[in-house]
C-alpha positions in Angstrom: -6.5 76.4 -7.2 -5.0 79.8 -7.3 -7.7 81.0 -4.5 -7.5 77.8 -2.6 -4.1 78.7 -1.9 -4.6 81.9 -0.9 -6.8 80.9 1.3 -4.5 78.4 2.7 -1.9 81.7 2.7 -4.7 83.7 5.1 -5.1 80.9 7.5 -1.9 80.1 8.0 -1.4 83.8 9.1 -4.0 84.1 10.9 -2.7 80.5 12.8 0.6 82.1 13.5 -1.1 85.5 15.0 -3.1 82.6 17.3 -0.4 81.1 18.5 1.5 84.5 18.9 -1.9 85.5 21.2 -1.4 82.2 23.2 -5.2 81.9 21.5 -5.8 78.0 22.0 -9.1 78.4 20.1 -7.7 80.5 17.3 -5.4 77.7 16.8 -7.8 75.2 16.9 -9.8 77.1 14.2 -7.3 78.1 11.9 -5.2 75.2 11.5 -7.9 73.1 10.1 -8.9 75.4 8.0 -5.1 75.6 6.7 -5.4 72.2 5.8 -8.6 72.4 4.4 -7.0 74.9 1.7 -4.5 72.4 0.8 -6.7 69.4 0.2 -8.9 71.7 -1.9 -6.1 72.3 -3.9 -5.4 69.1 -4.8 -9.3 68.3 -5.7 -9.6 71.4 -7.5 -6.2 70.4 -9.8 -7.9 67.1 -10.3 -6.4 64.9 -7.4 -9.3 61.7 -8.1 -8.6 61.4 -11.6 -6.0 59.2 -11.6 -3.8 56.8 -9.2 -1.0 59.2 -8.2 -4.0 61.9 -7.5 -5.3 60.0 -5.1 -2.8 58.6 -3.6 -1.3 62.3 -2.7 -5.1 63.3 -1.6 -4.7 60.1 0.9 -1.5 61.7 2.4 -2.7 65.6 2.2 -5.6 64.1 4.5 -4.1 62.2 6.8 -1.4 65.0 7.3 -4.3 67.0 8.1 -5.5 64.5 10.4 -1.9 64.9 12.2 -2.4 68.6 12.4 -5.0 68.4 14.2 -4.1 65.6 16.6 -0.9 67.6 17.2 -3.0 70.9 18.5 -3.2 69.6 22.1 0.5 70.9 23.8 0.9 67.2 25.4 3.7 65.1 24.0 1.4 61.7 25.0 -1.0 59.3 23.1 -2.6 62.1 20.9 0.8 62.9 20.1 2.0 59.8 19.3 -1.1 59.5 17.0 -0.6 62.6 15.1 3.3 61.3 14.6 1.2 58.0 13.1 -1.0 60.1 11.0 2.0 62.1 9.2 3.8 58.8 8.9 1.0 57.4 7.6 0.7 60.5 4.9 4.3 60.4 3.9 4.0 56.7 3.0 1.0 57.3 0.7 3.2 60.2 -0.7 6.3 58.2 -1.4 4.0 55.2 -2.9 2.5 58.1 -5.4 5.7 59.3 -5.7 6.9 55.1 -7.1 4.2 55.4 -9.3 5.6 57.7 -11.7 8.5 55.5 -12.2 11.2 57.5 -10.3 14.7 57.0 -11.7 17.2 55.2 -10.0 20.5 57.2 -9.1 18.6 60.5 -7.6 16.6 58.3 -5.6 19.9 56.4 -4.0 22.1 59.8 -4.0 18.9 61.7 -2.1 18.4 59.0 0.4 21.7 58.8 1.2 22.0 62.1 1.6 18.8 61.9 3.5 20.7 58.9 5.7 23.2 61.7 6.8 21.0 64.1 7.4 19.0 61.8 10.0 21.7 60.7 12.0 22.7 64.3 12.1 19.5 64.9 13.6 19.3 62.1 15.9 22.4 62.9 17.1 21.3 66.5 17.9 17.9 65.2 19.1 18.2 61.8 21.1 19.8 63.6 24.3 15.8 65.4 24.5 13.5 62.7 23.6 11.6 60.8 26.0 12.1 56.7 26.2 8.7 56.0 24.3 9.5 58.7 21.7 12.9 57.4 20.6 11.3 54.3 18.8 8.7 56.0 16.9 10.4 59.0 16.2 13.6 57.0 14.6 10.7 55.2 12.2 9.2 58.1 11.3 12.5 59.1 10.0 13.4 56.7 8.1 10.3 57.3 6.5 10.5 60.6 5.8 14.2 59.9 4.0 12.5 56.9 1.8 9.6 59.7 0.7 12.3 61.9 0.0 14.4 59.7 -2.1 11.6 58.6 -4.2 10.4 62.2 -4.7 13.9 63.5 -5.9 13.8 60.1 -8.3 9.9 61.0 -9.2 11.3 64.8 -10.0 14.3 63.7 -11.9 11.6 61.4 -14.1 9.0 63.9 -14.5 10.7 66.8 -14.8 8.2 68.2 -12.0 10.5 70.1 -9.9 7.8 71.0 -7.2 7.6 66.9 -6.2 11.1 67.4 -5.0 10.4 70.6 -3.3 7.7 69.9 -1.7 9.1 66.7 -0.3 12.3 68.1 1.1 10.3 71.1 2.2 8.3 69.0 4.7 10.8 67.1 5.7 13.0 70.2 6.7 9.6 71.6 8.5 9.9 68.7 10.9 12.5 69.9 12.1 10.3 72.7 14.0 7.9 70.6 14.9 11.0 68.5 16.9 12.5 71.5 18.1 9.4 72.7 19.7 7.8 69.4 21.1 11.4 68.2 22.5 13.8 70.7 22.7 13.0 74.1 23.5 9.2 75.6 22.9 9.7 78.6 21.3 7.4 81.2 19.0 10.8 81.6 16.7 10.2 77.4 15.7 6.4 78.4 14.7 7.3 81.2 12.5 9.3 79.1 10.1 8.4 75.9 10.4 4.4 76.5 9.8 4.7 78.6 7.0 7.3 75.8 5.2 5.3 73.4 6.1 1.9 74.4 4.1 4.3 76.0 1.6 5.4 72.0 0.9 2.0 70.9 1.2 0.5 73.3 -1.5 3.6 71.4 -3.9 3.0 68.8 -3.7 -0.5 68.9 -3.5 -0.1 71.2 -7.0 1.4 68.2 -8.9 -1.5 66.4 -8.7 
């Protein structure tokens, strides 16, 4: 496991000197193989064992799946796919997360919290998207706050910190992925938001 994340740590680096380049087929190599690194985690730790294993392996893949769908610079179909595909993973994660019996009260407190935290956003971010984002995007957040708010109730259950982590860790790495897509490109969004985002991905593919 320990080299599988390393070598997640070394593609990841290598994907942020691509897009630092402006190296379209740097990124198009190095991201996969960033995701690669975390699915191999989660085999290598056992992920097809048991229920919850799988269930995160499902997500981890069709995150990857949204990586690459969001390559392409477009904000069109492809797009709209890969915001599908991540959807799509944080369901599976936030079904795992149910199965291990999450705990009422840090559930309800982290989704409200997580409530707040999307109308903040939407507030912030509704002005910049584009009239067949605004549907889909507002799903795909209310997701997000529901995988949240089971993870924080799965953590408090468990004792497994790194569920909780690695939950709100993603979440906050959309944020970048918003910023860049809708409201100003930048390298700065890259720089932060990929590394946390493979950073949450390695958690939560570690507590399988």
């Amino acid at each position: 496991m320990t080299l599988a994340a390393a070598f997640t740590a070394l593609a990841v680096a290598a994907l942020l000197v691509a897009e630092w380049r402006g190296s379209r087929v740097g990124v198009w190599i190095a991201k996969p193989l960033a995701s690669l690194g975390f699915m191999s985690v989660a085999l290598l730790g056992g992920a097809l064992e048991g229920a919850y294993g799988r269930w995160i392996f499902s997500g981890l893949c069709l995150c990857a799946v949204g990586d690459v769908l969001l390559i392409p610079r477009s904000n069109g179909k492809l797009f709209l796919l890969g915001i599908a595909g991540f959807a799509l993973g944080h369901v599976a994660y936030a079904w795992a997360f149910y199965s291990r019996n999450p705990q009422l009260w840090p559930s309800v407190i982290a989704f409200a919290i997580m409530a707040l935290i999307v109308a903040r956003t939407l507030n912030w971010l509704g002005p910049h998207l584009p009239a067949d984002m605004r549907v889909p995007v507002r799903v795909y957040m209310l997701v997000i706050a529901a995988m949240v708010g089971l993870a924080v109730g799965a953590s408090a259950a468990t004792d497994e910190l790194s569920i909780a982590i690695g939950a709100a860790a993603f979440a906050a790495s959309d944020l970048s992925v918003a910023r860049e897509r809708f409201v100003r490109p930048s390298l700065r969004n890259l720089l932060w938001g990929l590394p946390l985002y493979y950073a949450a991905q390695l958690l939560i593919a570690s507590t399988t």
